[in-house]
C-alpha positions as CSV (number, residue, x, y, z in Angstrom):
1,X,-12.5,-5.8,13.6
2,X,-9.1,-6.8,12.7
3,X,-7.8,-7.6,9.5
4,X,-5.1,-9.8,8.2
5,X,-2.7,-9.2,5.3
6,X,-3.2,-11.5,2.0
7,X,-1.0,-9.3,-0.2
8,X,0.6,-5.9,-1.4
9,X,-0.8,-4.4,-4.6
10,X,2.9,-3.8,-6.3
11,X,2.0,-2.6,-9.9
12,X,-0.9,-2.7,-12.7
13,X,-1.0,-4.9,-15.6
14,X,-1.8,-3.9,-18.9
15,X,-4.9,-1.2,-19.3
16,X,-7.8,-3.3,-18.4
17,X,-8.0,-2.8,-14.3
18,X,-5.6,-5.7,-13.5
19,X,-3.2,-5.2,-10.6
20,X,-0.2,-7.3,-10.4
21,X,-0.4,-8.9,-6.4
22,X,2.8,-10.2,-4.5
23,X,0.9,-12.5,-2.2
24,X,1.6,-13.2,1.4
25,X,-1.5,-16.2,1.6
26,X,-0.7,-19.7,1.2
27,X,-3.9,-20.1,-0.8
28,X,-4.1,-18.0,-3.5
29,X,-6.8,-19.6,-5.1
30,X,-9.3,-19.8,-1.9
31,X,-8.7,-16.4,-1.4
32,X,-9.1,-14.9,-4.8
33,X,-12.1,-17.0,-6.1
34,X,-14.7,-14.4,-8.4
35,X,-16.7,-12.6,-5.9
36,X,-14.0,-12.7,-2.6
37,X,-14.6,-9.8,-0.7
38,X,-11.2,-7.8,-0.1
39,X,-10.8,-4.9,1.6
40,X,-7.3,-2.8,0.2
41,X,-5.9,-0.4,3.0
42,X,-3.6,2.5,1.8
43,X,-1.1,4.9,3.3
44,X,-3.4,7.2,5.1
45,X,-5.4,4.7,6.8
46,X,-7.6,4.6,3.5
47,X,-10.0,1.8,3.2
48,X,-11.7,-0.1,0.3
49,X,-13.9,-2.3,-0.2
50,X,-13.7,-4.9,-3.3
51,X,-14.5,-7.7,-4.7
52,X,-12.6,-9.7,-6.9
53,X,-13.7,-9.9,-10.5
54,X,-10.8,-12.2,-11.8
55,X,-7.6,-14.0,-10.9
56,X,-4.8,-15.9,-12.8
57,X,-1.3,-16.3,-11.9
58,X,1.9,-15.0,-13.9
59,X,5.5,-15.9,-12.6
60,X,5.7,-15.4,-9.1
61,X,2.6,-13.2,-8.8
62,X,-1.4,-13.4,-8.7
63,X,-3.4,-10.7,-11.6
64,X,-6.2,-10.1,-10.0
65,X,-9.4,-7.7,-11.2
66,X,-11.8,-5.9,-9.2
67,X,-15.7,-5.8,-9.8
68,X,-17.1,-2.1,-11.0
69,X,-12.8,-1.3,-11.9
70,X,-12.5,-1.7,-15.8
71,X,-9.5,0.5,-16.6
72,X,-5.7,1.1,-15.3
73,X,-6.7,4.6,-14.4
74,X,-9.8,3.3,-11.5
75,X,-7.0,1.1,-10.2
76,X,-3.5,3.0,-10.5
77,X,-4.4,4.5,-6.8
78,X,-4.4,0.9,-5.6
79,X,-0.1,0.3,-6.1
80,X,1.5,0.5,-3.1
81,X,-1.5,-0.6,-1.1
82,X,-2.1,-4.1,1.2
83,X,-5.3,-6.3,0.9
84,X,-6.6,-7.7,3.4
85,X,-9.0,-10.3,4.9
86,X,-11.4,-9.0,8.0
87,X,-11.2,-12.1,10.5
88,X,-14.4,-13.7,10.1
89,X,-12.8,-14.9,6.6
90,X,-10.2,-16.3,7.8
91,X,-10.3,-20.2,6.5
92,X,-10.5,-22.8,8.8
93,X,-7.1,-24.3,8.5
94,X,-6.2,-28.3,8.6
95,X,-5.4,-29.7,12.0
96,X,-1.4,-28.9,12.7
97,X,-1.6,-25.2,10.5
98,X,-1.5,-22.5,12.0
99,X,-2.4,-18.6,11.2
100,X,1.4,-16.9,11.7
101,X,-0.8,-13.8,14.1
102,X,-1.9,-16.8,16.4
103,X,1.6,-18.7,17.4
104,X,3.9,-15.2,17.6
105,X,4.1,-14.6,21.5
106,X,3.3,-17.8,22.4
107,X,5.3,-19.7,25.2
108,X,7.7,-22.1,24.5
109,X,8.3,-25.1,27.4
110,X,10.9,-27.7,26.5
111,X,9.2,-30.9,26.4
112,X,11.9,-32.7,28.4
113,X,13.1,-30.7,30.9
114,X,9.7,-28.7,31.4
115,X,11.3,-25.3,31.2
116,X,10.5,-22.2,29.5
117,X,12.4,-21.4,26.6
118,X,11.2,-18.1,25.4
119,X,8.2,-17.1,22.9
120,X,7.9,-17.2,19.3
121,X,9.0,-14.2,18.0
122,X,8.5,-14.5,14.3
123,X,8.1,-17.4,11.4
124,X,10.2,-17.6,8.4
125,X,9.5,-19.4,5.6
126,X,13.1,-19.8,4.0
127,X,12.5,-23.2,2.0
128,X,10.5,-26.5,2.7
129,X,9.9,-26.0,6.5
130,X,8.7,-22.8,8.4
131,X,11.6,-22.1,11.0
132,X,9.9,-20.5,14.4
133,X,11.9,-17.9,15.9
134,X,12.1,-18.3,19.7
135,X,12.9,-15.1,21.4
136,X,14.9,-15.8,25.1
137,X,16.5,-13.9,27.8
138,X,19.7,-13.2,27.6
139,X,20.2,-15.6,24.9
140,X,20.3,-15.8,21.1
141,X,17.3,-16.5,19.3
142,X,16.6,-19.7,18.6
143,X,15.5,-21.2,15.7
144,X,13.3,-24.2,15.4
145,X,12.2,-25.6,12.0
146,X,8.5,-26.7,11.9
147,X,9.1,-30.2,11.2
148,X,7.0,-33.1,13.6
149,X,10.3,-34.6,15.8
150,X,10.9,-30.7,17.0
151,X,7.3,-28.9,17.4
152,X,5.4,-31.2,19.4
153,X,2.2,-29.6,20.0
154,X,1.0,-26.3,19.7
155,X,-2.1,-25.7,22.2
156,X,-3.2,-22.1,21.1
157,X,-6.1,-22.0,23.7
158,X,-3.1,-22.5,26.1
159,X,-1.3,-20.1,24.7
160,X,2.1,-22.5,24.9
161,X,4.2,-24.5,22.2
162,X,6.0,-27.6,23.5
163,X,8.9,-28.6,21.7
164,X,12.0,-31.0,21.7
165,X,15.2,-29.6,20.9
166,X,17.8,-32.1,18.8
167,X,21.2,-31.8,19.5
168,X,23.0,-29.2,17.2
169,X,19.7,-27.0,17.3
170,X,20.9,-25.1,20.1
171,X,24.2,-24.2,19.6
């Protein structure tokens, strides 16, 4: 079964069993709703499984609380520690998102000239647009911001991206 990351457990708060969560999901709140089955991996390979009890947001992270974990002491072993999502939770995502583990590797043909650019090597999310990182041979990476004029269509079953690059992209 594989498992994707949602967030990293960086700290409790206060004494009552919260944990203070630096999230890595775009949805906090479909992923967090009372009774969401999480599973929290630690150094070792060390696996549990929870369920989430509570969730509000405070600054820039998401308080959560854990059913059958009342106190700061049941839940001080969980800093430092990633939760994650098994895949059969992933959410069915809105036609033209896409899961970050499903476009990294993927091919990338220029839309005009039909050729092979690279693959996507990573996706950073600097500001208002994803940029895709587009690994090539001999080459500097390029990077292509996930905006409609440059990503053109992404055919996962395919396992290729096809894009347009504008002038000054590729410089």
């Amino acid at each position: 079964m594989e498992y994707y990351d949602v967030g990293k457990i960086v700290n409790t708060h206060g004494l009552k069993g919260e944990v203070r969560v630096m999230s890595i999901t775009t949805n906090p709140q479909e992923r967090y709703y009372a009774g969401a089955p999480l599973t929290w991996f630690g150094k070792d390979n060390e696996k549990v499984e929870l369920k989430v009890r509570s969730h509000r947001q405070h600054k820039t992270f998401d308080l959560l609380t854990f059913e059958d974990y009342f106190n700061i002491n049941q839940v001080e072993k969980f800093v430092g520690g990633t939760l994650r999502v098994s895949e059969d939770l992933l959410l069915d995502l809105p036609q033209d998102e896409f899961y970050i583990h499903e476009v990294v590797g993927l091919k990338v043909i220029d839309n005009d000239t039909n050729e092979e650019i690279g693959k996507i090597k990573e996706v950073l999310s600097p500001g208002a647009n994803d940029v895709w990182v587009v690994q090539r041979q001999g080459k500097k990476d390029l990077l292509l911001p996930y905006i409609e004029s440059v990503i053109l269509d992404v055919d996962i079953e395919q396992g290729v991206i096809s894009v347009h690059i504008m002038e000054g992209l590729d410089e």
